[in-house]
MIKE-169882 format. One record per residue (C-alpha): x, y, z. Coordinates in steps of 0.5 Angstrom, whole numbers, plus 2048, in hexadecimal, padded with zeros to 3 digits. Layout:
// residues N
XYZ ...
***
This chain:
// residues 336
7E47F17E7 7E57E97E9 7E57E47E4 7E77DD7E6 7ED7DE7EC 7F37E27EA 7F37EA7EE 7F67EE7E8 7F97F37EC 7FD7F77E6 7F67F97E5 7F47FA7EC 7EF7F57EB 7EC7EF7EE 7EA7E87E9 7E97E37EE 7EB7E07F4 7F07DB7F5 7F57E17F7 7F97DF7F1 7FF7E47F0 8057E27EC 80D7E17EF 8117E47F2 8137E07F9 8177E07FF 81C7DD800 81E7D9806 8237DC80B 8297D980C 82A7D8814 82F7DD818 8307E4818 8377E9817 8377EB81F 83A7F181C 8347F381A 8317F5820 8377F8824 8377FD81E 8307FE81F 8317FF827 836805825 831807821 83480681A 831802814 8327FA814 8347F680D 8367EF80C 83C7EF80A 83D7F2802 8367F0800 8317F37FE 82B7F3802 8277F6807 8297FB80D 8277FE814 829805817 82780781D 82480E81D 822812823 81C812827 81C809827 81B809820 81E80381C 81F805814 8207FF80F 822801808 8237FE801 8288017FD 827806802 820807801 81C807807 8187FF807 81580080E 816804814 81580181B 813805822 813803828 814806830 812808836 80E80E832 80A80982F 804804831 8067FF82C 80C7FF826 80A7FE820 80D7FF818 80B805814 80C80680E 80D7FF80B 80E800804 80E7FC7FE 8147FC7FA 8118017F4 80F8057F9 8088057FC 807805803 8027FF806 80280280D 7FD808810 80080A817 7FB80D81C 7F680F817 7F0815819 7EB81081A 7EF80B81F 7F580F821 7F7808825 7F880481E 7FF80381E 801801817 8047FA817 8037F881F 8027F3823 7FD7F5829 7F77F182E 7F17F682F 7EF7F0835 7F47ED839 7F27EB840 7EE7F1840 7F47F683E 7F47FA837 7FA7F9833 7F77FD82D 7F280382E 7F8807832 7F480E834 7EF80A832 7EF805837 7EA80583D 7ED808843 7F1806846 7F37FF842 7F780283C 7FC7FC83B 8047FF838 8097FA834 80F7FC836 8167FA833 81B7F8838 8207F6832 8217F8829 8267F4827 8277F481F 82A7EF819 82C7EF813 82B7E8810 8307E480B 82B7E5806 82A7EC805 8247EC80B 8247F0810 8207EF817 81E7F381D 81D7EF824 8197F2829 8187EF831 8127F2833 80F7F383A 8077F383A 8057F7841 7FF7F9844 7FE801845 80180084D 8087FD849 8057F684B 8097F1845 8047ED843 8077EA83C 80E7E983A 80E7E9833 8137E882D 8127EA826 8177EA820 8157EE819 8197EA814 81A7EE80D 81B7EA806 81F7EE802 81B7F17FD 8197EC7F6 8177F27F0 8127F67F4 8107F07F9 8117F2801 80F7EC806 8107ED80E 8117E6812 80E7E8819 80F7E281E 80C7E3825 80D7E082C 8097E3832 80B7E0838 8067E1840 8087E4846 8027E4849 7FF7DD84C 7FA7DD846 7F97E3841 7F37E383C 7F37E5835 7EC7E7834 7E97E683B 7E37EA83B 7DD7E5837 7D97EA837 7DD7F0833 7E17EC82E 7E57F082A 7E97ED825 7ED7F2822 7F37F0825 7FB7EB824 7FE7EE81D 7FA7F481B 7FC7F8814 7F87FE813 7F97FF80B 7F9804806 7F5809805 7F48067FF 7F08077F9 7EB8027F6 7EB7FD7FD 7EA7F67FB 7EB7F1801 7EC7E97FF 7EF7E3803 7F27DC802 7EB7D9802 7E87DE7FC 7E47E27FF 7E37E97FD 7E27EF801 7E27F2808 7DC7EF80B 7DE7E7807 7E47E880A 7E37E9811 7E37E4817 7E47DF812 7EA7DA812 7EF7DA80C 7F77DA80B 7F87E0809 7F47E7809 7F67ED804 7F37F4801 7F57F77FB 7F57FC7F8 7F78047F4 7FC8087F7 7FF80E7F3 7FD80B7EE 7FF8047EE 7FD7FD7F0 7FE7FB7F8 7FD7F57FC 7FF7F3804 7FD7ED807 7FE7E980D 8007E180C 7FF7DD813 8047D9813 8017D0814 8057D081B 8007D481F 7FB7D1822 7F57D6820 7F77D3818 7F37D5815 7F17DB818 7EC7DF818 7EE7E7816 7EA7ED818 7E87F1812 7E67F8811 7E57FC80B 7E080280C 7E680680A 7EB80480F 7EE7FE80B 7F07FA811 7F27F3812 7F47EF819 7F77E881A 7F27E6820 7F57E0822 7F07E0828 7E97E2824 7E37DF827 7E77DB82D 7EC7DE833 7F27DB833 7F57DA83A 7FD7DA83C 8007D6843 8057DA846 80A7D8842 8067D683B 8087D8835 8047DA82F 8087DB828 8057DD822 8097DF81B 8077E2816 8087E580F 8077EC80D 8067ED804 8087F5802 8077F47FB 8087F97F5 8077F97ED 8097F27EC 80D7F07E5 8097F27DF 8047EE7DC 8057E97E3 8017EA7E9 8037E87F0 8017E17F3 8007E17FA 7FF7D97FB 8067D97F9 8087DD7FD 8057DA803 8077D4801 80E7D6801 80D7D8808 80A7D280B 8117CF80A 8147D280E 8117CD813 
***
């Protein structure tokens, strides 16, 4: 039921739309990390800091990267040659709901929270066996380096090759996923973004007359019940939210039970803001950041494109509160 603008998610339900949703936040990191860390992460240990309490990694056969609070599972990174994309599944909120849907019967190609482009100078960094013969695009780890952080956080830094189906490298890419220590049963995931040409240009979305937008930072959710798309801009609803440009973009819902919510924050710094997410209910509970909707974007040789975001797994909140993600983007556009 919506009355004026506040989501009771405690409930599982919807009143209004000013994406009200009470406290707990983030807060900013210290800078540097303990390089200590990532050598107990190349040996394949887990990485501390220090005697705090915080947020670890382990490394796990088969190029998995594992984050654990208290020894519980926070997220599961996986990477390598096997794959056409990394990609993190299961993230979980802190009371244990799970946000992501990780190559579902429908799309076997949506791979929970990952970034991928189904059009970049005509090569498909998203569909994998699905991509048109002979242009099936692969993002390839060349490094996976590991942090604990100062503050109880824990990150995961990939240098990534985007190659043709030939190996021809046409991207270099650089991607951080930052994990804030958990605040009650609040998980958020910075994403930060930075491709870089090879080529003499590369297009993304190079062809105007198949644009398909579903495409940057992609999150396939659930499957929750009770499905509820809302945005920054208080529109409501799959088909309200789609294509059009908002801060932030989130679904909640029940899982188990229980109320869930995960967003996407775009953060001010990219030039997209606000961006224009690509929404899509009919049961597949699918969101997109989508920086380059409705326009191709065009890198010289040598160009960089950075873009960060700010992903929200959220459980239950405190009894009788809710979260507020204007708060919690508020937050983040601090972090300047």
């Amino acid at each position: 039921m919506f009355h004026g603008g506040v989501v009771n998610l405690a409930s599982g339900c919807f009143s209004g739309m000013r994406g009200q949703l009470t406290g707990l936040l983030a807060q900013p990191l210290r800078r540097g990390v303990l390089l200590c860390a990532g050598l107990v992460f190349l040996l394949g240990g887990e990485a501390r800091c220090g005697q705090a309490e915080g947020l670890s990694v382990r490394r796990s056969p088969g190029q998995h990267v594992t984050v654990f609070s208290d020894g519980k599972e926070v997220a599961v990174h996986h990477s390598g040659k096997a794959l056409d994309k990394s990609y993190i599944h299961p993230l979980w909120t802190p009371d244990r709901r799970i946000i992501t849907y990780d190559s579902p019967a429908d799309h076997v190609h949506h791979r929970g929270l990952c970034v991928g482009w189904p059009d970049v100078s005509g090569v498909d960094f998203w569909a994998e066996v699905w991509a048109p013969e002979g242009r099936r695009g692969k993002i390839v780890a060349s490094s996976l380096l590991t942090d604990a952080l100062p503050d109880g956080g824990a990150r995961i830094r990939e240098s990534n090759n985007w190659q043709k189906q030939d190996g021809t490298i046409l991207l270099r890419e650089e991607r951080t996923w930052r994990f804030l220590p958990p605040r009650g049963n609040l998980q958020l995931v910075d994403v930060n973004i930075a491709l870089t040409a090879v080529e003499t240009e590369v297009v993304f979305g190079s062809d105007p007359g198949k644009p398909r937008e579903y495409h940057g930072l992609t999150l396939r959710a659930g499957p929750f019940g009770q499905p509820r798309f809302f945005n920054s801009e208080g529109d409501v609803g799959d088909k309200q939210c789609h294509g059009k440009p908002a801060k932030w973009c989130a679904l909640s819902g029940v899982q188990s039970g229980r109320p869930v919510t995960a967003a996407i924050l775009d953060h001010p710094s990219n030039d997209c803001h606000p961006t224009r997410f690509f929404v899509l209910g009919q049961g597949m509970q699918f969101i997109s950041s989508s920086p380059n909707f409705g326009a191709p974007k065009v890198l010289k040789s040598g160009e960089s494109w950075r873009l960060r975001y700010r992903v929200v797994a959220a459980g239950a909140p405190p009894k009788g509160e809710s979260w507020d993600i204007d708060e919690i983007y508020a937050d983040f556009c601090k972090e300047m």
